[in-house]
Every structure is written in structure tokens, then in C-alpha cells.
C-alpha positions as a Markdown table, in Angstrom:
| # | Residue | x | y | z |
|---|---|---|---|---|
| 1 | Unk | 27.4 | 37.4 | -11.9 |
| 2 | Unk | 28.6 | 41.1 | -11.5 |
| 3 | Unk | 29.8 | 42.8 | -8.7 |
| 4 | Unk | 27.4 | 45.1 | -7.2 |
| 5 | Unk | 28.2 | 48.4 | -7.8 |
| 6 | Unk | 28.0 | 51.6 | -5.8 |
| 7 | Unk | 26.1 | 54.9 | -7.2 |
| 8 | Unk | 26.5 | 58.0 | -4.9 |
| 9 | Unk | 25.3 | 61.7 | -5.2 |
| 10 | Unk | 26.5 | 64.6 | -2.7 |
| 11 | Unk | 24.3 | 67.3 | -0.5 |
| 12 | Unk | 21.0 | 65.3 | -0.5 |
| 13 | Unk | 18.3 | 66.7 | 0.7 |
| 14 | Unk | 16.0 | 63.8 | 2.6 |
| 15 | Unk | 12.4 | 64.5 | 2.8 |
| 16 | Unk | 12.7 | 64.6 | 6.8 |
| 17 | Unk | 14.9 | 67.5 | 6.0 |
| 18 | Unk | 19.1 | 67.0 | 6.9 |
| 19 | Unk | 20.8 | 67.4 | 3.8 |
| 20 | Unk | 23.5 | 64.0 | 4.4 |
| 21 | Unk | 27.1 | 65.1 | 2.5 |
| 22 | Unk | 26.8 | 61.8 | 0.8 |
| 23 | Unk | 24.7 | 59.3 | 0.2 |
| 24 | Unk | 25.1 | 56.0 | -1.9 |
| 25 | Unk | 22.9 | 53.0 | -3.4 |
| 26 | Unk | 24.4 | 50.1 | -3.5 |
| 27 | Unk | 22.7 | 47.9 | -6.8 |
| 28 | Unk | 23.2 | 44.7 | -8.9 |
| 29 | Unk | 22.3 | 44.3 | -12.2 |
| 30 | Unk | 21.5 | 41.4 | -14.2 |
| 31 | Unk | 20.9 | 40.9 | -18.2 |
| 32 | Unk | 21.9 | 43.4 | -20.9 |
| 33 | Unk | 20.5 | 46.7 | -21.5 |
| 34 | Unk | 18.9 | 46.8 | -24.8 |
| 35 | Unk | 20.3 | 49.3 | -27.2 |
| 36 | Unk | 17.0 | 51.6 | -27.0 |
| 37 | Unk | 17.1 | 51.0 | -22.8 |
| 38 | Unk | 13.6 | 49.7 | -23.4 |
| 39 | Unk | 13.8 | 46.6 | -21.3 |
| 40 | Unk | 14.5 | 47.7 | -17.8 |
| 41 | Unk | 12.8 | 46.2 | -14.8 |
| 42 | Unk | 13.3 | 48.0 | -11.5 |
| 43 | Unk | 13.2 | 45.1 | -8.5 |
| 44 | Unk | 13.8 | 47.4 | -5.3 |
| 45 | Unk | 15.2 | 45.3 | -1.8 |
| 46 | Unk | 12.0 | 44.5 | 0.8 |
| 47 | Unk | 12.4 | 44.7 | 5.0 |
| 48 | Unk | 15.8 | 43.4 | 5.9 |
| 49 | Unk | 16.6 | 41.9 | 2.6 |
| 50 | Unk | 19.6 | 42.7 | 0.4 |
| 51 | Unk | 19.8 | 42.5 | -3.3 |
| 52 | Unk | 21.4 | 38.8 | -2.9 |
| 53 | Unk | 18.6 | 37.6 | -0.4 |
| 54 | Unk | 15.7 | 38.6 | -3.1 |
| 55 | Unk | 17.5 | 37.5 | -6.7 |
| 56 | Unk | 16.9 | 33.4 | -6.5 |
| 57 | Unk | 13.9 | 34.9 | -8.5 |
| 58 | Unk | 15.9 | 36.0 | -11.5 |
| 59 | Unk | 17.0 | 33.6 | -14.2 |
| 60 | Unk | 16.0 | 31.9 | -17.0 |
| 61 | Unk | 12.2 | 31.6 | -17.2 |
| 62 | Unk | 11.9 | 32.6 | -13.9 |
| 63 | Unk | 9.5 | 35.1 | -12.7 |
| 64 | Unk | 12.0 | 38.0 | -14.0 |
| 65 | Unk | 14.1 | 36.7 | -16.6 |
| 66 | Unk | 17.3 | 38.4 | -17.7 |
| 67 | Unk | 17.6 | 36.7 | -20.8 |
| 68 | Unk | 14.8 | 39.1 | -21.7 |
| 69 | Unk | 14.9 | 42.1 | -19.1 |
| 70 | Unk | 18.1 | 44.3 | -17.8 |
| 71 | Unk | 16.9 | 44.2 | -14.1 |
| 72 | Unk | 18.3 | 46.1 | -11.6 |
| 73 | Unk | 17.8 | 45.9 | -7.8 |
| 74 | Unk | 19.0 | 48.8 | -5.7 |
| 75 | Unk | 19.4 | 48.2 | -2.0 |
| 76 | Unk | 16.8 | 50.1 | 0.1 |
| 77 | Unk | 18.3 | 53.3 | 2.1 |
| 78 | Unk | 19.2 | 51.6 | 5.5 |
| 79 | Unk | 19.8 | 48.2 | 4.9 |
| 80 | Unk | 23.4 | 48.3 | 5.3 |
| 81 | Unk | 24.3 | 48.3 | 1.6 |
| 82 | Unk | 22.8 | 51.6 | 1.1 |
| 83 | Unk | 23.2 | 54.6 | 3.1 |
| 84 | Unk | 22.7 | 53.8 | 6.2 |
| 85 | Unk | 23.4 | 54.3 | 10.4 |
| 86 | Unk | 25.9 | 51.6 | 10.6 |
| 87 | Unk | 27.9 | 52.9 | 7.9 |
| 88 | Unk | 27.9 | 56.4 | 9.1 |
| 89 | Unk | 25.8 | 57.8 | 6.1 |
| 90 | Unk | 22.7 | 58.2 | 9.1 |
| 91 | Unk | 24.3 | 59.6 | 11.4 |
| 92 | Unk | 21.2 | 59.0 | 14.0 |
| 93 | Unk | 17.7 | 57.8 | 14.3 |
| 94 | Unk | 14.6 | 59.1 | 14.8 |
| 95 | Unk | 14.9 | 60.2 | 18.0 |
| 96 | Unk | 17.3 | 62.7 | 16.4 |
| 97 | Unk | 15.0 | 63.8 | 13.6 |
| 98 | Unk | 16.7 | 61.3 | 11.0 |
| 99 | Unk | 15.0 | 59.1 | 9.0 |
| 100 | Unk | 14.7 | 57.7 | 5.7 |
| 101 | Unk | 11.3 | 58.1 | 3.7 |
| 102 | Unk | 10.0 | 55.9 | -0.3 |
| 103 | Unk | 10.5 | 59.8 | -1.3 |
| 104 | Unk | 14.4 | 59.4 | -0.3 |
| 105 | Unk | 14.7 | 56.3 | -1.9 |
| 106 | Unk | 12.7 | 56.4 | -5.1 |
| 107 | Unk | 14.2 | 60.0 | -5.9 |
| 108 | Unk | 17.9 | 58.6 | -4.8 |
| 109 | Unk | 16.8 | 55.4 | -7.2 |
| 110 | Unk | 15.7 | 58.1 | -10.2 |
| 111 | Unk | 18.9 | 59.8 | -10.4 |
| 112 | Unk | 21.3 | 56.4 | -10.1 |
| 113 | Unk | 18.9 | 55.0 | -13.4 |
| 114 | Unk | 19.5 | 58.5 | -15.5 |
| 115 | Unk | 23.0 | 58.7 | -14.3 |
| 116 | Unk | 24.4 | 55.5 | -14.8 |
| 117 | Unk | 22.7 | 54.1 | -17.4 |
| 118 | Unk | 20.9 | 56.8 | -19.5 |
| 119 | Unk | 17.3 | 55.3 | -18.2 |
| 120 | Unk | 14.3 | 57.6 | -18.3 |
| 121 | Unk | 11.5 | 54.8 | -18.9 |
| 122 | Unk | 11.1 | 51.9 | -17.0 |
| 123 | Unk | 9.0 | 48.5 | -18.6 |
| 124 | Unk | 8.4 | 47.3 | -15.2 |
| 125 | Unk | 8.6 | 48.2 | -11.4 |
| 126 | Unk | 8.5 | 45.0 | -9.5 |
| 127 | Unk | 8.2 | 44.9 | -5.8 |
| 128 | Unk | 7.2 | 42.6 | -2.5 |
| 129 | Unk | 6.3 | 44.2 | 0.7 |
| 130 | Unk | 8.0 | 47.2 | 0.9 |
| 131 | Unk | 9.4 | 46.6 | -2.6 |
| 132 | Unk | 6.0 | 46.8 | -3.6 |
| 133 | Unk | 5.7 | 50.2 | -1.7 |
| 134 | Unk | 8.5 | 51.6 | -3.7 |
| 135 | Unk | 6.6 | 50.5 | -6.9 |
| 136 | Unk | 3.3 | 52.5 | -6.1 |
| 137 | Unk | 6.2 | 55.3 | -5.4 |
| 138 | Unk | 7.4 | 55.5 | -8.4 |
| 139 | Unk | 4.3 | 54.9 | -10.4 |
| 140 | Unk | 2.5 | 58.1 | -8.6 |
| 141 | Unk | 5.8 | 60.1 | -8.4 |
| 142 | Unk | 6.6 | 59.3 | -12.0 |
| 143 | Unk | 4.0 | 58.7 | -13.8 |
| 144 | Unk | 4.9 | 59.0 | -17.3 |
| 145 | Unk | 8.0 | 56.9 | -16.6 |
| 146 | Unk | 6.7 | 53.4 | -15.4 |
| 147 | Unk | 4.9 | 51.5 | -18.0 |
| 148 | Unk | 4.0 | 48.5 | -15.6 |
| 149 | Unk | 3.8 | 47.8 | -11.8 |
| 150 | Unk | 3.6 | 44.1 | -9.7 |
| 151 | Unk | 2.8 | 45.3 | -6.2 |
| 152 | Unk | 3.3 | 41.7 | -4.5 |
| 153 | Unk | 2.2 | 41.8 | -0.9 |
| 154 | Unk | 2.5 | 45.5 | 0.1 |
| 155 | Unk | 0.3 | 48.3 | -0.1 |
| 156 | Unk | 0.7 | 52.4 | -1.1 |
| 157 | Unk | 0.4 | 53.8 | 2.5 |
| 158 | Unk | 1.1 | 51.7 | 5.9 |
| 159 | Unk | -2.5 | 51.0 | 7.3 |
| 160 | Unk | -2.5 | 51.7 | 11.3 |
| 161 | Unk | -3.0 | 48.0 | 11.9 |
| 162 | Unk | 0.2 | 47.6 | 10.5 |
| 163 | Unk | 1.7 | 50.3 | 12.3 |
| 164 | Unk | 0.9 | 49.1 | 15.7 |
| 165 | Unk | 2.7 | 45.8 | 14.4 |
| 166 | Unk | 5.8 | 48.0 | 13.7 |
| 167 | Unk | 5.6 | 49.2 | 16.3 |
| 168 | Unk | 5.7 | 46.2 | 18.4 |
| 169 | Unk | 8.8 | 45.1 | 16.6 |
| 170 | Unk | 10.7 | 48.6 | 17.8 |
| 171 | Unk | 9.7 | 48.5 | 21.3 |
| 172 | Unk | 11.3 | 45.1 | 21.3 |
| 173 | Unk | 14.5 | 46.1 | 20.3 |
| 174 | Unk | 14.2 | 49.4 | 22.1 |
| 175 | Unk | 13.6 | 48.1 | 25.5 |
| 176 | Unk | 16.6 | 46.3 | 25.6 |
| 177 | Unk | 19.2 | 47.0 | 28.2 |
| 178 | Unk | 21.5 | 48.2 | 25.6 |
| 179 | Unk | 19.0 | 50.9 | 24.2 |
| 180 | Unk | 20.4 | 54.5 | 25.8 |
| 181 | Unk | 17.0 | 56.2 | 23.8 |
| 182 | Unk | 19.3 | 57.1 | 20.8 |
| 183 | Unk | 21.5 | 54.0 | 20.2 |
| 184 | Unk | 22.6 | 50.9 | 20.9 |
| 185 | Unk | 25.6 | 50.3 | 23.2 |
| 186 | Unk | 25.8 | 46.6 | 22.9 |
| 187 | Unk | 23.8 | 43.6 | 20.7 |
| 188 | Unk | 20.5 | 43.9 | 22.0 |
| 189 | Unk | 19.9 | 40.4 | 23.0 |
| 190 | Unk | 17.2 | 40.3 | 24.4 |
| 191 | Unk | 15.6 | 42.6 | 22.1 |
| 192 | Unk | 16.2 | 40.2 | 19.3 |
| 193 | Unk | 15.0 | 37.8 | 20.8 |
| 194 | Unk | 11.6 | 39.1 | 21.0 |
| 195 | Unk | 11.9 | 41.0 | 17.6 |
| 196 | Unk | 11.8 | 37.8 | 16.3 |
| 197 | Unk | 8.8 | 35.8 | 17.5 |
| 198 | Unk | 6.9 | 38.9 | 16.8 |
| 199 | Unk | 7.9 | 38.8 | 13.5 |
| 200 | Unk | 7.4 | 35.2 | 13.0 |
| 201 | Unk | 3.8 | 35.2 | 14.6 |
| 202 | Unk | 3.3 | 37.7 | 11.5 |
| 203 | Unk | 4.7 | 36.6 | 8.6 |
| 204 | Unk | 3.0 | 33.4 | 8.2 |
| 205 | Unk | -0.9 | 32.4 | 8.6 |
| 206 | Unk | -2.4 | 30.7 | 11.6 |
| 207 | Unk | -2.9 | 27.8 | 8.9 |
| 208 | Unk | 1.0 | 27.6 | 8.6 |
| 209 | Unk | 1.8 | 27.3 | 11.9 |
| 210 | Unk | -1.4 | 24.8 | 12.3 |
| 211 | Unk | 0.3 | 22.3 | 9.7 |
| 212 | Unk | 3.5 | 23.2 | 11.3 |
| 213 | Unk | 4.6 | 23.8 | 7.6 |
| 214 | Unk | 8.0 | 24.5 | 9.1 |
| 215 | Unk | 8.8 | 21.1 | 9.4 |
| 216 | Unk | 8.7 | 20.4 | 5.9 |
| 217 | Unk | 12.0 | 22.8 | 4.9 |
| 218 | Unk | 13.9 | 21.2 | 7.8 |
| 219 | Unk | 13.0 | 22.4 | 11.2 |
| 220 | Unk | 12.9 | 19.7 | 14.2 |
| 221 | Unk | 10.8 | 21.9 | 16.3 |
| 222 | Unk | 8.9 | 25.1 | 17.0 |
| 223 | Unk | 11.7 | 26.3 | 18.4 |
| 224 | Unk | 14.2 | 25.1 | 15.7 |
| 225 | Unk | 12.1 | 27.1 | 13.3 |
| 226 | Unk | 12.1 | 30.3 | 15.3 |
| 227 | Unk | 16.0 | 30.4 | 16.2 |
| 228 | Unk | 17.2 | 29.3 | 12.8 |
| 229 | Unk | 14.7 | 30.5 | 10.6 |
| 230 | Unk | 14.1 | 33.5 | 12.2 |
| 231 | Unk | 16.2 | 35.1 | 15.1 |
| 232 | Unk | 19.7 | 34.0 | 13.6 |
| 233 | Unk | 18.9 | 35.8 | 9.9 |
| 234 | Unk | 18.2 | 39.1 | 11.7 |
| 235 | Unk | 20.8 | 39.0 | 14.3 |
| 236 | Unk | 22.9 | 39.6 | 10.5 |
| 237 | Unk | 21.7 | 43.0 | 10.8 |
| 238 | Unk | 22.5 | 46.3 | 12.6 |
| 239 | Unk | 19.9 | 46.9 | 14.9 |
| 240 | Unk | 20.2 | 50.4 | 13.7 |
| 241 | Unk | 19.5 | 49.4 | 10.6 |
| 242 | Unk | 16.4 | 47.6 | 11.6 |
| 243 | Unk | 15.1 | 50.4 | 13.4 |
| 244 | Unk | 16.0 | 52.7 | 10.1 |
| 245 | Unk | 13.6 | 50.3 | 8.0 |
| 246 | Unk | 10.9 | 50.4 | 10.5 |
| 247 | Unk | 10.8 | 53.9 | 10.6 |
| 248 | Unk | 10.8 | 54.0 | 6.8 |
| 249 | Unk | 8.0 | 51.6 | 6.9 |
| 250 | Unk | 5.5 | 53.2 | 9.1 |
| 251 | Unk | 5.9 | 56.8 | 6.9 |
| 252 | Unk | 5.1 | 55.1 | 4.1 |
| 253 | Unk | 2.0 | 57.3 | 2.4 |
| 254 | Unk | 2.0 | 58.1 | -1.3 |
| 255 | Unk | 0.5 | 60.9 | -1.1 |
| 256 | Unk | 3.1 | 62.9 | 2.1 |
| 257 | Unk | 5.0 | 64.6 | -0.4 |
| 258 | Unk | 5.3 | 67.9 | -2.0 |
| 259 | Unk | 3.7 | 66.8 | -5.4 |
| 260 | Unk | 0.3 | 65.5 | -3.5 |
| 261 | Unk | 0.3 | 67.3 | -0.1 |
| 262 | Unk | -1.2 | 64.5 | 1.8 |
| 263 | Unk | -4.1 | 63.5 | -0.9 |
| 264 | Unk | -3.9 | 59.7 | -1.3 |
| 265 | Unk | -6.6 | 59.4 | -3.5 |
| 266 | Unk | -5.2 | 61.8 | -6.3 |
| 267 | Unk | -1.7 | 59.7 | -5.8 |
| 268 | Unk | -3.7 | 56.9 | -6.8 |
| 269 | Unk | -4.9 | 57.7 | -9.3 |
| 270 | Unk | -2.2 | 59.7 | -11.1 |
| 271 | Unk | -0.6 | 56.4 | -11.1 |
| 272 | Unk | -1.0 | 55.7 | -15.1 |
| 273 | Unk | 1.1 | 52.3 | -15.0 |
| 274 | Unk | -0.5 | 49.2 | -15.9 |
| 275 | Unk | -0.3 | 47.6 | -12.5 |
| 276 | Unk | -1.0 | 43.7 | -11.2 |
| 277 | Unk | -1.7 | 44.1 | -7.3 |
| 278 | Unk | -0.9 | 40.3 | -5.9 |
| 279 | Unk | -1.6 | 40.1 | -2.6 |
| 280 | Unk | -1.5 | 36.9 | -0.2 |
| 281 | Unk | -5.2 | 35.6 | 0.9 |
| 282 | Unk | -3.8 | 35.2 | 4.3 |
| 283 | Unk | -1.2 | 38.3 | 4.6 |
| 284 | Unk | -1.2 | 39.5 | 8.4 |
| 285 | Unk | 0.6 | 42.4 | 7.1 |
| 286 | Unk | -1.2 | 43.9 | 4.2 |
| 287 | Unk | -4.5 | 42.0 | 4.3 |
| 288 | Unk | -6.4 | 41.2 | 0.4 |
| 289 | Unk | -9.1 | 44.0 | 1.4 |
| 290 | Unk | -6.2 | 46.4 | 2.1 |
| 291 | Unk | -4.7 | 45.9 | -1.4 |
| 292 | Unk | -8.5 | 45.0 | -3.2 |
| 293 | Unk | -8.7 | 49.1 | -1.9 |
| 294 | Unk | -6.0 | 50.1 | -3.6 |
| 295 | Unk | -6.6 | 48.2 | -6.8 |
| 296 | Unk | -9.6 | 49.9 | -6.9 |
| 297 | Unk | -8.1 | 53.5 | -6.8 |
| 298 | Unk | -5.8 | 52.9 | -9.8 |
| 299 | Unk | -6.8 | 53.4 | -13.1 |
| 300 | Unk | -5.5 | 50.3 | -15.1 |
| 301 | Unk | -5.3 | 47.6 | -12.0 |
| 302 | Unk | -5.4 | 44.1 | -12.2 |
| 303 | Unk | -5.8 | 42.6 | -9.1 |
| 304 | Unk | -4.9 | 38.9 | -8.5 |
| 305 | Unk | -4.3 | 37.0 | -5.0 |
| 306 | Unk | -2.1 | 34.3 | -4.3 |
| 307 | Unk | -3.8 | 31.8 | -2.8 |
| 308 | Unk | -1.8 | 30.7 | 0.1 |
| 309 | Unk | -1.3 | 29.6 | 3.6 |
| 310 | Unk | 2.1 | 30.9 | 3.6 |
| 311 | Unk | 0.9 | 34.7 | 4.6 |
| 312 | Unk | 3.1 | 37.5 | 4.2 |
| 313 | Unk | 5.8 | 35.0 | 3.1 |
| 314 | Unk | 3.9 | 33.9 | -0.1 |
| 315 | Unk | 5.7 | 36.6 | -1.7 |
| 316 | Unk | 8.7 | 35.9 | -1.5 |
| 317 | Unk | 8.6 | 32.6 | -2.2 |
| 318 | Unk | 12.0 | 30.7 | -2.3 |
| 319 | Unk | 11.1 | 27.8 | -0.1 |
| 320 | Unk | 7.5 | 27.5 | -1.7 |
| 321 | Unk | 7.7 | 26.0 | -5.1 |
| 322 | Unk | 3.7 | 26.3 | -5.4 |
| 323 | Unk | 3.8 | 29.8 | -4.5 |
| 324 | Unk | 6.5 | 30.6 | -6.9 |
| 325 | Unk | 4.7 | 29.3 | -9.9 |
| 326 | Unk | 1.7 | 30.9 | -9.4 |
| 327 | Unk | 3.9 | 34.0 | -9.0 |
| 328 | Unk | 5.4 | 33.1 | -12.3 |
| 329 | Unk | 2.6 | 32.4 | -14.3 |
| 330 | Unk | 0.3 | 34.8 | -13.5 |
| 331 | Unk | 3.1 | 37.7 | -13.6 |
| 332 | Unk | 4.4 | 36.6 | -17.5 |
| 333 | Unk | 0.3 | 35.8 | -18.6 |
| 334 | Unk | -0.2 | 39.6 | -17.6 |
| 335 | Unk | 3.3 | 40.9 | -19.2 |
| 336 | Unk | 2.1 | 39.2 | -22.2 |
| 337 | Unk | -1.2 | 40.4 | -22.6 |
């Protein structure tokens, strides 16, 4: 595999308005660019991830397969890749008036694609949770660019259910003892503590947890699950960083930017991209009638649910090979009709 590479631009302007000196997007690329750069599929990073947490999904046959398709993931704005606090490129949070909106990130995304490799058009803009967010982006913010969208398990504009969940998740790391109301002056340990069980309370169904599912991939216990498969994958990241993401979450609205002006529905449905809308029949997160809502706004929609217990987590399925073959099918049926 390559290295990732780094992509950065000077005197960016973000959308919350501080123009940063510098910021960079970290990426990965897999494949070959065809000589016409018709085969590119963008595959932007979800909560948390990075670009080497979401790519078991590339290869051969797989759902994105780079025999076929030049894919390139860039690293989300604050994920620690990317610009972000804990390298210095934030210099703050919200409580400062800094934050990170899909505007910064799909606009940052546009100029790495033209710079680096000459891209204007993209075949496909694949995304899960706030991947998926990033995908309605650029299909409303550049219309005549995107030929295809697969919004897995995420919707256009954060739904205020899902907003108190976020929330939840940053008063738990804020009311930590080592929270001063702008930083973090130590590892917030209790506040990651509690970060997350709320997040694992989320992410998968009542129906999981009921056939304690988690036992199957190698967990003794409840609380095996929740401190291996959970709290010890986030303590990996900056708090900051967390925070960052949160905050990018909860703005997320297709339509609060200068080109709409706060009109979802026109966003919607200026977005001409053939687009497969996939949610999870049990996502806690963005619920089937959420995304059915959606579908329903966009011109050329397909709308096809993954029917699983797994919630939220069924898509990103790495530990589910159902999941993942439904995934696969159902995305390279629709690329081939």
C-alpha cells in the first residue's frame, strides 16, 4: 500500500469565519487513476475513524474495488490526521468561536482532487455516518461534479434527536475535572469513561445487546465488551479532537451555506447525483424514516435498508460478514444498473 500523503492550502477561510494560515488533508489512495480520471470514487473518514480504520472495505471484489476504481479517502478536518486541535492547525474549540463545518471539509476536499490529481468529476461519493454527510455535501454543493452517491447510515442535516445525543457525548467529556471550559489539562478519565457507554448504548440496537451479539467477536462479558471494544479505541484519540468532530456533527445542514441560505429542501433537490440512501432498520442515530425523508427529497434516489440488528454499526461492517454482503451486493447491483 502507499503512504498517505499530505495536501495543504494557505489562508483558509472556514465557514465559522477564522481564516487558519494552514490547513492540510491528510488522504490515502488506492488503485490507478484512469487516463481520462473517470474512475474516481471519493470515500471520506466517519466519527473518529481514520483512513486505515474504514479501508478493510477496499480490495478485490469488495464493496469498493480498486482493481476497478482509483478511491481516495481524505481524513475528515479534526481527526488528527487532518487539521486539527491537537496538531495546532485549531487552535481552539468552540468555546472560542472555532470549529470545523462539511462546508470546510468538502471545499478543502474539492481543491486537494483538482490540485493533486487534475479531478473535476467524481463516478462515486461513498460515505457512512458522517461520511455519508460529506456525500449529500458534495452532491448539493457540486452538483454537476458527482455522478453517484451511497449515503450509508447518515443523513443531510443532524436531526435534533441526534443532537441531544451529541450532546450527551460532550457533556461527558466536558464535565471532567480536567475540562477548564476551553481545554483539557489532563486525560479526561472520567469523561471517557462515560463518553463511552453512551456511545455504546447508541451504536448498536436493543436486539444486539439482547443476543449479547458481543460475545460472538470475542468478548467475555458486558463489561469486556465496553472497555475493549469501546472505551480503549477512543482513549486513541485527542479529546480535542473528539470534541472538534462533535461540533462538526451537530452543524451539519446542507442547506447553512452561502449557495442555499438555510433552504434544505432546494439543497435536496439540487442534488442531481444518482444516489443509493442505505440506512440500518435499527440505527439509533439516523433512524430509516429519517433517511426514507431524505430519499424522498432527491431527484434520482434509491433507497435500500440494511436489514440488521447491528444499528448504527451495520454500516461499517468489518466484524459482520452478513452485513457486509448485503452492503456489497446491493451497492455493485446499483453501480451496474
Amino acid at each position: 500500500m502507499r503512504q498517505a500523503s499530505c495536501w495543504q492550502a494557505e489562508n483558509f477561510v472556514l465557514q465559522c469565519g477564522v481564516t487558519l494560515p494552514q490547513i492540510r488533508v491528510v488522504y490515502q489512495t488506492y488503485g490507478e487513476l484512469s487516463r481520462d480520471r473517470d474512475n474516481v470514487i471519493l470515500y471520506p473518514t466517519s466519527y473518529g475513524a481514520q483512513h486505515s480504520d474504514i479501508d478493510w472495505l477496499i480490495q478485490p471484489e469488495g464493496i469498493l474495488d480498486p482493481t476497478r476504481w482509483f478511491i481516495v479517502i481524505p481524513n475528515m478536518l479534526g481527526n488528527g490526521l487532518s487539521s486539527s486541535p491537537s496538531n495546532g492547525d485549531l487552535p481552539g474549540l468552540a468555546e472560542q468561536g472555532l470549529y470545523f463545518t462539511h462546508l470546510d471539509n468538502v471545499t478543502v476536499q474539492q481543491r486537494l482532487l483538482q490540485a493533486v490529481f487534475g479531478v473535476e468529476q467524481l463516478a462515486l461519493v461513498y460515505g457512512w455516518s458522517m461520511g455519508a454527510q460529506q456525500a449529500y455535501h458534495w452532491g448539493a454543493l457540486y452538483p454537476e461534479r458527482v455522478q453517484r452517491i451511497v449515503a450509508i447510515c447518515g443523513t443531510a442535516r443532524t436531526t435534533e434527536h441526534n443532537q441531544i445525543f451529541l450532546e450527551s457525548l460532550r457533556s461527558a467529556l466536558t464535565a471532567d475535572p480536567t475540562w477548564n471550559g476551553k481545554t483539557f489539562t489532563g486525560i479526561p478519565e472520567r469523561g471517557f469513561r462515560t463518553f463511552a457507554r453512551i456511545y455504546a448504548s447508541w451504536a448498536a440496537s436493543q436486539a444486539y445487546y439482547r443476543e449479547r451479539v458481543y460475545t460472538q467477536l470475542g468478548y467475555d462479558t458486558l463489561a469486556d465488551y465496553l472497555w475493549r471494544g469501546w472505551e480503549v479505541n477512543y482513549r486513541k484519540r485527542d479529546p480535542r479532537n473528539l470534541i472538534a468532530m462533535l461540533d462538526t456533527w451537530w452543524r451539519c445542514d446542507i442547506s447553512q451555506n452561502p449557495t442555499y441560505q438555510g433552504d434544505y429542501r432546494q439543497a435536496m433537490a439540487a442534488i442531481q447525483a444518482k444516489t443509493l440512501v442505505m440506512p440500518a432498520t435499527t440505527d439509533l442515530y439516523f433512524t430509516p424514516e429519517d433517511c426514507a425523508a431524505e430519499a424522498a427529497l432527491i431527484p434520482q434516489a434509491e433507497y435500500c435498508p440494511i436489514p440488521s440488528i447491528w444499528g448504527h454499526r451495520a454500516g461499517n461492517p468489518y466484524q459482520n460478514p452478513e452485513d457486509a454482503a448485503f452492503i456489497r451486493q446491493s451497492v455493485q447491483d446499483w453501480l451496474r444498473s
